[in-house]
GUSE-988399 format. One record per residue (C-alpha): residue in one letter; chain; y, x, z. Coordinates in steps of 0.2 Angstrom, whole numbers. Each point is the difference from the previous one (the first is absolute). Example, Ala and Ser with C-alpha at 12.3 -4.5 7.8 and 13.67 -1.06 7.14 Angstrom:
   code   unit      yy      xx      zz
      A      A     -22      62      39
      S      A      17       6      -3
END
This chain:
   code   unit      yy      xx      zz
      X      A     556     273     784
      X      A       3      20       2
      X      A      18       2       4
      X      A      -2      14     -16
      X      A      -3     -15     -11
      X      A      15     -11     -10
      X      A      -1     -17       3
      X      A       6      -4     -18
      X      A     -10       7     -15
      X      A      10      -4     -14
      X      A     -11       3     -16
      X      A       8       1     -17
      X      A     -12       4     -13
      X      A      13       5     -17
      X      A       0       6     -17
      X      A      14       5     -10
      X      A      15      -5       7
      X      A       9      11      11
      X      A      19     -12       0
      X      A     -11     -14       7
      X      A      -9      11      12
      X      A      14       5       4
      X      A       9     -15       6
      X      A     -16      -5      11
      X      A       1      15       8
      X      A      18      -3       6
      X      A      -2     -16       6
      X      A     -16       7      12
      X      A      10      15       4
      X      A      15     -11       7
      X      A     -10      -9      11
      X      A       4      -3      18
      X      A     -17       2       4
      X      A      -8      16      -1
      X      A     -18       1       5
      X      A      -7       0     -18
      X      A      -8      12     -14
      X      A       1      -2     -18
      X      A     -15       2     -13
      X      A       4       4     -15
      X      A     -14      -2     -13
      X      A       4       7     -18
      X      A      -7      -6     -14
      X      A      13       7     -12
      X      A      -4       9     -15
      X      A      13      13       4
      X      A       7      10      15
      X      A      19     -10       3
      X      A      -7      -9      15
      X      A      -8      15       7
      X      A      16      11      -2
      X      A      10     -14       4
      X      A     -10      -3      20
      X      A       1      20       1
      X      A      20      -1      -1
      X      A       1     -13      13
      X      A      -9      13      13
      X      A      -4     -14      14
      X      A     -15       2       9
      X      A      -4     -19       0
      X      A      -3       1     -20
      X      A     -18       4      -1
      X      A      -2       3     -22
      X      A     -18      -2      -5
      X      A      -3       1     -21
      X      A     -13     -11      -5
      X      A      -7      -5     -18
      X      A      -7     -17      -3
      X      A     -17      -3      -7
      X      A       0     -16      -7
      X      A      17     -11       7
      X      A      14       4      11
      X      A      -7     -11      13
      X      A     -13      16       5
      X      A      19       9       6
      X      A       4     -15      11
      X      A     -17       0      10
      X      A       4      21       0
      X      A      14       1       6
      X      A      -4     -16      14
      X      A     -16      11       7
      X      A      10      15       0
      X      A      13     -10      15
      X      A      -4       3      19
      X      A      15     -11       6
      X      A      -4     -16      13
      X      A       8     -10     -15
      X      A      -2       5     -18
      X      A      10      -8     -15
      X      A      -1       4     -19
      X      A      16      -2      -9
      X      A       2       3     -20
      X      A      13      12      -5
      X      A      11     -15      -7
      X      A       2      -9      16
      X      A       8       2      17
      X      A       8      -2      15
      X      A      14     -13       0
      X      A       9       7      17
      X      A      -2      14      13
      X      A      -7     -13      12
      X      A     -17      -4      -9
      X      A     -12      12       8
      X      A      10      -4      19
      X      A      -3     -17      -3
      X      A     -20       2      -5
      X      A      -3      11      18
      X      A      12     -13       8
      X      A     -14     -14      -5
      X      A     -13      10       5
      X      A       7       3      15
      X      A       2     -20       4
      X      A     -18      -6     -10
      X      A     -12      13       6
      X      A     -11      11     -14
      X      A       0     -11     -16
      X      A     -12       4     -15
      X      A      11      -6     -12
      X      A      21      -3      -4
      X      A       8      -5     -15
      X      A      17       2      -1
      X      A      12     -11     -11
      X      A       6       7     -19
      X      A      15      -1     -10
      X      A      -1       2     -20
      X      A      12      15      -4
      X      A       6     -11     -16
      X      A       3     -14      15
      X      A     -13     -14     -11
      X      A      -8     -12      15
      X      A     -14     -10      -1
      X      A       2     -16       8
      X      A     -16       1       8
      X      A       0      17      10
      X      A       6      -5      17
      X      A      -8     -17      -2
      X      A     -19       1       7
      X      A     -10       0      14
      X      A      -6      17       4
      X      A     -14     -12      11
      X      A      -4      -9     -16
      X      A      -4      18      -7
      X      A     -15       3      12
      X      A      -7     -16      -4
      X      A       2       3     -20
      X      A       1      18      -3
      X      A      -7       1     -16
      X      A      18     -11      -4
      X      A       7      18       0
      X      A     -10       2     -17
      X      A      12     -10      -8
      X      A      18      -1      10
      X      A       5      16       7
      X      A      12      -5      14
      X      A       1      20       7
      X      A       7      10     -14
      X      A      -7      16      -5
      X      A      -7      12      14
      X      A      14       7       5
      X      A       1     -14      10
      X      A     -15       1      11
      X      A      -4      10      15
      X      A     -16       5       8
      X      A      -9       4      13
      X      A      -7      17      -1
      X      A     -16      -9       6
      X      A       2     -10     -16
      X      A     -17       6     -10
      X      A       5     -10     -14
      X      A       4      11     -17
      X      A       7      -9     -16
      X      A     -12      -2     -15
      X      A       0      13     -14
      X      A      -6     -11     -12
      X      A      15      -9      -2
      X      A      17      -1      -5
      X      A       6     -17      -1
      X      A      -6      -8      15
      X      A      -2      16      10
      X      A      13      -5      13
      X      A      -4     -18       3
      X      A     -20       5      -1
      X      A       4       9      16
      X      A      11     -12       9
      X      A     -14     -12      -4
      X      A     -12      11      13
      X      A      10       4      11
      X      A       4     -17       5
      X      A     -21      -2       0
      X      A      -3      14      12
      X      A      15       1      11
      X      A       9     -14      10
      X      A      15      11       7
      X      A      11      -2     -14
      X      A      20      -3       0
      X      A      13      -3     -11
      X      A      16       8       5
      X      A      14      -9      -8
      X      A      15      11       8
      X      A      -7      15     -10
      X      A       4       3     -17
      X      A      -7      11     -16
      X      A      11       0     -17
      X      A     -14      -1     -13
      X      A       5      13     -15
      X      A      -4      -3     -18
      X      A      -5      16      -5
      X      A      -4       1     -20
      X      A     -20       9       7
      X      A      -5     -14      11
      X      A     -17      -2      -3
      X      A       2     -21      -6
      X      A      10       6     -12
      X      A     -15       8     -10
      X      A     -12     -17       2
      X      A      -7     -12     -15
      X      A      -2     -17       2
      X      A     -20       5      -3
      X      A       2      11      16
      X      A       6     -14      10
      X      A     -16     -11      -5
      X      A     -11      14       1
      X      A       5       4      19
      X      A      -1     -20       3
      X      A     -18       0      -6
      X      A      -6      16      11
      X      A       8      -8      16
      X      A      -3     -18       0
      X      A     -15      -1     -12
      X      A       7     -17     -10
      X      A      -8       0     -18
      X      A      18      -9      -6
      X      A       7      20       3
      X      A     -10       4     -13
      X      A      11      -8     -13
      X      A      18       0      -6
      X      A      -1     -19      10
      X      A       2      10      17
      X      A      18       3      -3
      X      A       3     -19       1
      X      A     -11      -2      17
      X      A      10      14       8
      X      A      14      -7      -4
      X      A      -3     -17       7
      X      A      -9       5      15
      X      A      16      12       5
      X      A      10     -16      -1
      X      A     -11     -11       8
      X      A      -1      11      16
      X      A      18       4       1
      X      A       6     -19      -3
      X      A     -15      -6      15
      X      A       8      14      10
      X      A      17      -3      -1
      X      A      -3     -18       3
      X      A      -9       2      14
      X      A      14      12       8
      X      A      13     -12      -5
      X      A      -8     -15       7
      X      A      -7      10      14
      X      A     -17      -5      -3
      X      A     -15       7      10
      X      A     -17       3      -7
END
């Protein structure tokens, strides 16, 4: 890695929301660790976020305007190849940091574990609902079954991710609903250094312009069908089979970890 280079790209593709940006921005800022560059890629449909990283005046906010063609998922995979750090991350604009420790303890792991393709990081809902099943899973389970990830995501939105730059992955632009968990999915099918870091935490916002908020039931099956090819996406029936696969692979799973059963 050139010394010039950060070693944390930390992408944030926004749109419209300065007070959440805001707050994201802070809790990178007050890091402990330094060695990083923020990517801001705007999608906004005015200039707030623009003024608003001009005011800041720190030359670790690169501002990059960027209009969307078809779905917002096109200013993820902008903002991702626009990164030249060791490690990238893409964080939305409603998530963040939950200490000033995060990014220490993310080069602390990379110090003790080598060059890892992949890190998840473990998530907190800002309005504090837990699932019972997020911390109970094999991440080993996941290489054998990653197309599980299609229906249970165990890692949160992307803001819990972080990658290798040598990560050639991007996510798909046809989606919406399944975008994250597609990617996950093919991750786990081309890499096998990948770890879950529980000691690092993300808060997951709620913002009101998440991208799932905008999704139809019809969506849902639609992306379903162009991803797995099963006929029974095709009809309203597909709802019902989601739903029982989901529960049918976290109830295996959490029996298996409660049991300690190896397979």
């Amino acid at each position: 890695m050139n010394q010039e280079e950060p070693f944390f790209s930390i992408c944030i593709p926004t749109f419209n929301s300065v007070d959440l940006l805001s707050r994201l921005i802070k809790s990178i800022l007050k890091q402990s660790f330094k060695n990083f560059e923020i990517i801001i890629s705007d999608d906004s449909s005015n200039d707030e976020v623009f003024e608003y990283c001009k005011s800041l005046e720190n030359n670790v906010i690169i501002y990059f305007k960027h209009k969307s063609v078809v779905t917002a998922t096109e200013n993820w995979n902008f903002g991702l190849k626009k990164s030249k750090g060791k490690y990238k991350m893409l964080i939305h604009h409603d998530d963040y940091f939950s200490d000033y420790l995060c990014l220490e303890k993310i080069y602390n792991e990379h110090l003790k574990n080598g060059e890892m393709m992949v890190y998840f990081m473990s998530f907190i809902n800002e309005n504090n609902t837990r699932k019972f099943y997020y911390n109970k899973f094999s991440i080993h389970k996941i290489f054998k079954n990653p197309d599980n990830l299609l229906y249970v995501n165990y890692f949160s939105t992307p803001s819990c991710i972080v990658l290798n730059q040598k990560v050639d992955l991007f996510y798909n632009e046809e989606l919406k609903w399944l975008v994250d968990v597609d990617f996950y999915s093919r991750l786990f099918k081309k890499y096998s250094k990948i770890k879950l870091i529980s000691n690092v935490c993300m808060i997951i916002g709620g913002g009101i312009e998440r991208i799932t908020n905008t999704i139809t039931e019809k969506n849902i099956l639609n992306e379903y069908y162009f991803l797995t090819k099963k006929n029974i996406f095709k009809y309203k029936l597909g709802v019902y089979f989601i739903t029982i696969m989901k529960f049918k692979i976290i109830l295996i799973e959490y029996f298996n970890l409660k049991f300690n059963v190896h397979n």
